[in-house]
C-alpha positions in Angstrom: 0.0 0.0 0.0 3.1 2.5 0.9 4.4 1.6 -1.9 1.6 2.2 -4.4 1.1 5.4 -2.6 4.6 6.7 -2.7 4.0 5.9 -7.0 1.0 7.9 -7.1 2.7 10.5 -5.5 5.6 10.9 -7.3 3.4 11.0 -10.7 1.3 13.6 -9.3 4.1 15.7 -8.1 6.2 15.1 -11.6 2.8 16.6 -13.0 2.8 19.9 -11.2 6.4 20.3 -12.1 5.9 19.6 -15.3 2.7 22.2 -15.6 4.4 24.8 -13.5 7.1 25.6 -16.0 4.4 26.1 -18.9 2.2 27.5 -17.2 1.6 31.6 -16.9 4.1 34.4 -17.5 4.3 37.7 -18.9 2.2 38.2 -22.2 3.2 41.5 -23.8 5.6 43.4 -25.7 9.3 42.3 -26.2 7.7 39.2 -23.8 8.3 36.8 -27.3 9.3 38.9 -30.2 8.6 37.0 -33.1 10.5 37.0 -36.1 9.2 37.7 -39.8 8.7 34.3 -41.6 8.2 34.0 -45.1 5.7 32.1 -47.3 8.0 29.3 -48.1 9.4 29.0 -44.3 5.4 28.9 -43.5 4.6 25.8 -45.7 7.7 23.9 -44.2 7.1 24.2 -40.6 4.7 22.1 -38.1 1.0 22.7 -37.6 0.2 25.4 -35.2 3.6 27.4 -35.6 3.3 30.6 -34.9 4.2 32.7 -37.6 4.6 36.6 -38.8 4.3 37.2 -42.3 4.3 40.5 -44.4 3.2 40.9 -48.0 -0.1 41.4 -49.9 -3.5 39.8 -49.9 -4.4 39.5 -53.4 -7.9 38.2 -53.6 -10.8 36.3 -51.9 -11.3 33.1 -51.8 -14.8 33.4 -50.4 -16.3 31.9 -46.8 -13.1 34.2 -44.7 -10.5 32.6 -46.7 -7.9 34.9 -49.1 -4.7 34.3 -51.0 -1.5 35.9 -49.4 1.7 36.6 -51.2 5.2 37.9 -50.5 8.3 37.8 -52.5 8.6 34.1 -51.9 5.1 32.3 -52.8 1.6 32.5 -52.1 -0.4 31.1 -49.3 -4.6 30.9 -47.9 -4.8 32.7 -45.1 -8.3 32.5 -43.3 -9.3 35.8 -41.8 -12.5 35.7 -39.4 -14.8 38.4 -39.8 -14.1 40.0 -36.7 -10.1 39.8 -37.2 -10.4 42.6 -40.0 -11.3 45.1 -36.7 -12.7 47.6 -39.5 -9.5 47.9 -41.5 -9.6 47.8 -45.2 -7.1 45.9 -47.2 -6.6 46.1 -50.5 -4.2 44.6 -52.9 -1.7 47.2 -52.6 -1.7 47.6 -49.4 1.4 46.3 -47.8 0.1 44.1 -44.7 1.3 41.9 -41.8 0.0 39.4 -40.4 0.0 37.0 -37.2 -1.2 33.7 -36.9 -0.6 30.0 -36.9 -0.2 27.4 -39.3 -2.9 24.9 -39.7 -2.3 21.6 -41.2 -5.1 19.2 -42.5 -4.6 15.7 -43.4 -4.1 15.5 -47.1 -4.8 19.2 -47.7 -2.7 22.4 -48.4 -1.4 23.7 -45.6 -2.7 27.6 -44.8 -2.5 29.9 -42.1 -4.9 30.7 -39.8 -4.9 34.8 -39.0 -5.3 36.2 -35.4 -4.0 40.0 -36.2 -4.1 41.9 -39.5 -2.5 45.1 -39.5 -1.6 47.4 -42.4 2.1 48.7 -42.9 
């Protein structure tokens, strides 16, 4: 019984270490500058990568999705409705945006938008 106790214990004590260095922090700026990725870096890395891309969108794709380009390819980015926060883009405006990468099974990778902001 001491023994299957002192077990249990040490699990549950290896799980708070384990969730007390990821958890909380400082959130804000200089907290985790993130670097400018390009398109092609953005196809090549793991789904939900955070990313920070700067180019043009160039079209709609319809239902929130849009093409993005920068000097090194072109990528969907899927912009929810309330991520535009009343800014207008157009295909000559210079934008950047933040987000993540989202990978399907079997489909084309694209990156999914939290922040648009013109430059």
């Amino acid at each position: 019984m001491k023994k299957t106790f002192l077990a249990l214990f040490a699990v549950y004590a290896s799980m708070n270490i384990a969730n007390a260095q990821t958890a909380g922090g400082f959130v804000g700026p200089n907290a985790n500058p993130q670097a400018l990725t390009t398109v092609q870096e953005a196809l090549t890395l793991n789904d939900e990568a955070k990313v920070v891309l700067q180019g043009n969108i160039i079209n709609s794709l319809g239902d929130e999705k849009y093409t993005f380009k920068d000097a090194t390819g072109e990528v969907v980015v899927e912009i929810d409705d309330e991520d535009w926060h009343g800014i207008k883009v157009t295909p000559e405006n210079r934008v950047e945006i933040i987000g993540e990468v989202d990978k399907d099974f079997a489909e084309t990778p694209k990156i999914d938008v939290d922040v648009v902001t013109v430059k």
